[in-house]
Residue frames as a rotation matrix with the C-alpha (Angstrom) as fourth column:
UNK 1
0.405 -0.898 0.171 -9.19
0.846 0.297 -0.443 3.12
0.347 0.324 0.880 -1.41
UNK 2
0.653 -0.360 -0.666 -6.61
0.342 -0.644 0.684 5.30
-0.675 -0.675 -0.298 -0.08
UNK 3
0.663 -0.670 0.334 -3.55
0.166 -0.303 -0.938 7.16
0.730 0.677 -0.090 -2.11
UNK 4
0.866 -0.499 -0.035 -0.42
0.192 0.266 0.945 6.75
-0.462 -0.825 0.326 -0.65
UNK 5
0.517 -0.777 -0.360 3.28
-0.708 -0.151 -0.690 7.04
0.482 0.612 -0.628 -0.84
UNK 6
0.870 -0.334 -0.363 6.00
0.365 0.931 0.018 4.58
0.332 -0.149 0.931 -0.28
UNK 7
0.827 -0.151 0.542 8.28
-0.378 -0.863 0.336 5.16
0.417 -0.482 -0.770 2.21
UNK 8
-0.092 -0.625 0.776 10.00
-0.980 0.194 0.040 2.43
-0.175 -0.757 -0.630 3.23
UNK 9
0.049 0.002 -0.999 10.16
-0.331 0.944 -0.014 -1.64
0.942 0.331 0.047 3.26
UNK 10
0.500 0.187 0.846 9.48
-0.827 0.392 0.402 -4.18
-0.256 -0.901 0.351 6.15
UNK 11
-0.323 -0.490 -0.810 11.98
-0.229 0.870 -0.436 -7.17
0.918 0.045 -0.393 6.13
UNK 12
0.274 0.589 0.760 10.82
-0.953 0.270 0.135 -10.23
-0.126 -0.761 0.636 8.18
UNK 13
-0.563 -0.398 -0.724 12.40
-0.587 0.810 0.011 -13.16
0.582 0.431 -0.690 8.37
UNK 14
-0.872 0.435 -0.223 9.78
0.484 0.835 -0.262 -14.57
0.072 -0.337 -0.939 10.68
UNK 15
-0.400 0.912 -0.091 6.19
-0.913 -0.387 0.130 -14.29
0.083 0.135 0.987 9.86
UNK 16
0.288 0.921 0.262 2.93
-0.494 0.377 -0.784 -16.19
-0.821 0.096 0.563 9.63
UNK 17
-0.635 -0.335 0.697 4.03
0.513 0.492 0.704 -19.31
-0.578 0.804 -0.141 6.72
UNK 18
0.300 0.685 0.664 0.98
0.949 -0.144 -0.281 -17.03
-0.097 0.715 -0.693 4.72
UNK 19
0.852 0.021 -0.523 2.98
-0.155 -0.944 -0.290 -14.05
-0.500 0.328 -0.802 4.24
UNK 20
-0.035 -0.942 0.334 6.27
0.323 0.305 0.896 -15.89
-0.946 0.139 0.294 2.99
UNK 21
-0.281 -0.269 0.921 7.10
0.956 -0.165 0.243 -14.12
0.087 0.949 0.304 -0.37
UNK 22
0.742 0.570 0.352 5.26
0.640 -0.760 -0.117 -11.10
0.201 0.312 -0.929 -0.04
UNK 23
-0.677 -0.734 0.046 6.61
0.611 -0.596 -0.521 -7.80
0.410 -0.324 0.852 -0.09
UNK 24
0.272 0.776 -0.570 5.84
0.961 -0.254 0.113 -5.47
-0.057 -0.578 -0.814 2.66
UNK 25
-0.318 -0.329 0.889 5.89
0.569 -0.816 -0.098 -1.93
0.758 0.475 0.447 2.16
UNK 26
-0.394 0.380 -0.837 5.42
0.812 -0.282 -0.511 0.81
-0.430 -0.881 -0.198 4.66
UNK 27
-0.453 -0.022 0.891 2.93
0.736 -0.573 0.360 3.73
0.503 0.819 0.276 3.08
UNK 28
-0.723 0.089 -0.685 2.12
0.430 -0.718 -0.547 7.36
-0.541 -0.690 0.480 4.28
UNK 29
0.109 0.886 0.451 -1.35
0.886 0.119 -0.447 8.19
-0.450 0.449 -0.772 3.40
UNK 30
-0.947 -0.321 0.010 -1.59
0.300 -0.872 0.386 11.66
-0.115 0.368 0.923 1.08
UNK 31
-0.170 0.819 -0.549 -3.59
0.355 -0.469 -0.809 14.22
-0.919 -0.332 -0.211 1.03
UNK 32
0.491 0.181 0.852 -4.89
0.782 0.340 -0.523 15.29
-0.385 0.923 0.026 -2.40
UNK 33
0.962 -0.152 -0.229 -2.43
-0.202 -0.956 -0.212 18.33
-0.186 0.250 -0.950 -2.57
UNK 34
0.593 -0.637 -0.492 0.43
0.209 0.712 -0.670 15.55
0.777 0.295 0.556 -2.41
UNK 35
-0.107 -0.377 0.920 1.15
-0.826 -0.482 -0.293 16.47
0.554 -0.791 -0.260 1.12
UNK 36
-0.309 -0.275 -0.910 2.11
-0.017 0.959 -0.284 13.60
0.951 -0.072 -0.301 3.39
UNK 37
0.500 0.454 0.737 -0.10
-0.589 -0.446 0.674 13.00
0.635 -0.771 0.045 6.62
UNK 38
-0.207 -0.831 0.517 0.99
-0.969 0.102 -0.223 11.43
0.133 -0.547 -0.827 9.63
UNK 39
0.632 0.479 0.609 -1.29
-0.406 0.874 -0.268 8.31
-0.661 -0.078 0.746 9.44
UNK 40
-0.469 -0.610 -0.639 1.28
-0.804 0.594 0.023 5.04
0.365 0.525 -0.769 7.65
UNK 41
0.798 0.345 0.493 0.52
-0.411 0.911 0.027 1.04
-0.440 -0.224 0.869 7.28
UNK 42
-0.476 -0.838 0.266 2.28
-0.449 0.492 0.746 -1.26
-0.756 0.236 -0.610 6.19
UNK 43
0.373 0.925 -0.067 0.80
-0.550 0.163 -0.819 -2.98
-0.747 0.342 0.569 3.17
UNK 44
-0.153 -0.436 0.887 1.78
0.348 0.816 0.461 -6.16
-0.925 0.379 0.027 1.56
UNK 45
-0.345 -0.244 -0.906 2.69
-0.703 -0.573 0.421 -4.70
-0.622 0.783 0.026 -2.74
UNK 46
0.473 0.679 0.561 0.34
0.156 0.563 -0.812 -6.58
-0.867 0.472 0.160 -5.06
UNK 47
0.966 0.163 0.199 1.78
0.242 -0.316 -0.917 -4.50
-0.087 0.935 -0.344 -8.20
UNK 48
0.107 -0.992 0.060 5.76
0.993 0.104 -0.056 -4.18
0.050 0.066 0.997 -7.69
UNK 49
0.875 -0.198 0.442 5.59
-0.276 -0.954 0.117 -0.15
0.399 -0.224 -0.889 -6.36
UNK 50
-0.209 -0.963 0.173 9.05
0.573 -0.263 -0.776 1.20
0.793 -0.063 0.606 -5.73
UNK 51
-0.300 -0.728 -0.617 10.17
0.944 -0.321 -0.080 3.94
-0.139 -0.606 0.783 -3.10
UNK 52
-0.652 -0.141 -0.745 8.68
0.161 -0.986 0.046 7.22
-0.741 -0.090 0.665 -3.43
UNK 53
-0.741 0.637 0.214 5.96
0.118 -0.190 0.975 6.50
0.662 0.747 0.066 -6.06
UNK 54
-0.497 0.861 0.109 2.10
-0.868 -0.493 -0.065 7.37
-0.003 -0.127 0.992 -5.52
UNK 55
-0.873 0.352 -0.336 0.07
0.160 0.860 0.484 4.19
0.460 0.369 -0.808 -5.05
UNK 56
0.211 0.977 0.025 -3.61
-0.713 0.137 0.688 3.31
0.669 -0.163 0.725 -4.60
UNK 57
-0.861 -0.473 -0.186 -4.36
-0.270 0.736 -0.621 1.20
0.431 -0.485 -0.761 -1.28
UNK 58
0.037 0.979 0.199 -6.94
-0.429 -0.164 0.888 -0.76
0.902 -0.118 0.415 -0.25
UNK 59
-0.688 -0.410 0.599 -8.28
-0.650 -0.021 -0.760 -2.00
0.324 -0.912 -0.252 3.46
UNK 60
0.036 0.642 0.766 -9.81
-0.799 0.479 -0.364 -3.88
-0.600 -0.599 0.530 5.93
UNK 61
0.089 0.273 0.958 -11.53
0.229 0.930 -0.286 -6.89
-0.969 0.245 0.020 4.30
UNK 62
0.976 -0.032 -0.213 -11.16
-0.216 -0.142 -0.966 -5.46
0.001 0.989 -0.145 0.47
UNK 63
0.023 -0.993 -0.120 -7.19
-0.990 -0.039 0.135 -6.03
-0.139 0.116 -0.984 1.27
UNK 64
-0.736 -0.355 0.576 -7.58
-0.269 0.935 0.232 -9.94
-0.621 0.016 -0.784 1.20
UNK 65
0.670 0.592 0.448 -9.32
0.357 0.272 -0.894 -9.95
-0.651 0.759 -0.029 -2.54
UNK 66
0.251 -0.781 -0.572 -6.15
-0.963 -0.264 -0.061 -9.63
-0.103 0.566 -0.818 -4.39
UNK 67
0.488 -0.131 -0.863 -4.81
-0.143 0.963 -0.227 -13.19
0.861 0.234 0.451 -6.47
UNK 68
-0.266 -0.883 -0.386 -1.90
0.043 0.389 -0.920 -12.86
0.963 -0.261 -0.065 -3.88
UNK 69
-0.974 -0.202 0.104 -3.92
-0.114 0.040 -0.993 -12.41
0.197 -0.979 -0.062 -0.41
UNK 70
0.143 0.822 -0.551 -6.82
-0.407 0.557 0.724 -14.25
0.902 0.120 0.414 -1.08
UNK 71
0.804 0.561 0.198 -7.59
-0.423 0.305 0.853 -15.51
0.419 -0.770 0.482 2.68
UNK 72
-0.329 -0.893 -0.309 -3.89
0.745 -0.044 -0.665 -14.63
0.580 -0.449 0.680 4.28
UNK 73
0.573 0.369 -0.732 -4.03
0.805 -0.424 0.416 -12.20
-0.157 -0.827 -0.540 7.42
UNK 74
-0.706 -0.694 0.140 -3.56
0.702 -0.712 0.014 -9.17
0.090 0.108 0.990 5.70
UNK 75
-0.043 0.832 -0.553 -5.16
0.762 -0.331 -0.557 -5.67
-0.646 -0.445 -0.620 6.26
UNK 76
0.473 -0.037 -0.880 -3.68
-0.137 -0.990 -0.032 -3.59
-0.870 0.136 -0.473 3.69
UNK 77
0.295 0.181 0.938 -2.96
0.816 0.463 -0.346 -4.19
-0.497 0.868 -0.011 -0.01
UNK 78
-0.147 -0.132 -0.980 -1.37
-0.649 -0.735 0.197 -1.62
-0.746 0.665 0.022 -2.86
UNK 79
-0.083 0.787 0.612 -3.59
0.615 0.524 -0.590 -2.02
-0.784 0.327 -0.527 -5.53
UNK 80
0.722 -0.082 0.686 -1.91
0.584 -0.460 -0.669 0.63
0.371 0.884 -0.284 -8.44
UNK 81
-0.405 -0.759 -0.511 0.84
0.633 -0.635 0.442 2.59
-0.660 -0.144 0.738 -8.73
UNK 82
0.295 0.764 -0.574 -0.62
0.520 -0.632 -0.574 6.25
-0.802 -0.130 -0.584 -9.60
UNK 83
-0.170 -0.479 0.861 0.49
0.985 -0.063 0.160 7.98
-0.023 0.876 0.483 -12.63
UNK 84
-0.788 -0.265 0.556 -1.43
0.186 -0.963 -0.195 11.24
0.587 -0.051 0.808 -11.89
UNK 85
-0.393 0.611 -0.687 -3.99
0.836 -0.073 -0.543 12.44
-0.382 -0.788 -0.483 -9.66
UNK 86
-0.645 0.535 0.545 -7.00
0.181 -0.586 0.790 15.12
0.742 0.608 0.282 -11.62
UNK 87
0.154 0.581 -0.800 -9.00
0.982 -0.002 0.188 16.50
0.107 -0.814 -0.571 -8.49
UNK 88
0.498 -0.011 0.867 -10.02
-0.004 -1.000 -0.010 20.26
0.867 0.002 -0.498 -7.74
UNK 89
0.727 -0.439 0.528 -7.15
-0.638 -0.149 0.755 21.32
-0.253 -0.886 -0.388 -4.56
UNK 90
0.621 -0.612 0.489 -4.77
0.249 0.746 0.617 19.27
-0.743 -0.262 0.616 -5.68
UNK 91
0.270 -0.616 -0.740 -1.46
-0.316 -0.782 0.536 20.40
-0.909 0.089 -0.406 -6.90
């Protein structure tokens, strides 16, 4: 899993009929001082993250083991929305 922030929203009005409903989010991976790197995905919101919160993301083939992208062509999945973050270097 990754830790991310939310940055942004993808609107599509044409996609793949297996992403209709979802929401896409664009997140910017963090570093564990809560510094934003330059690396971002997009990642379809399992858990209803907002704008500017901390979330947990997962990849690759762990992104399409969520109820809602169970065998849809996603790569990327927010999978918690972070509340705090306990880790030695981090702020």
């Amino acid at each position: 899993m990754v830790l991310g922030k939310v940055v942004g929203t993808v609107w599509a009005t044409r996609k793949d009929e297996q992403l209709t409903g979802m929401k896409l989010q664009i997140v910017r991976e963090l570093a564990l001082d809560g510094t934003v790197r330059d690396r971002f995905v997009v990642a379809v919101d399992s858990v209803g993250a907002g704008i500017g919160e901390t979330v947990l993301m997962a990849q690759g083939s762990s992104a399409r083991q969520t109820d809602i992208t169970r065998n849809r062509p996603v790569d990327a999945v927010i999978t918690a929305i972070v509340d705090r973050v306990d880790a030695e270097g981090a702020a």
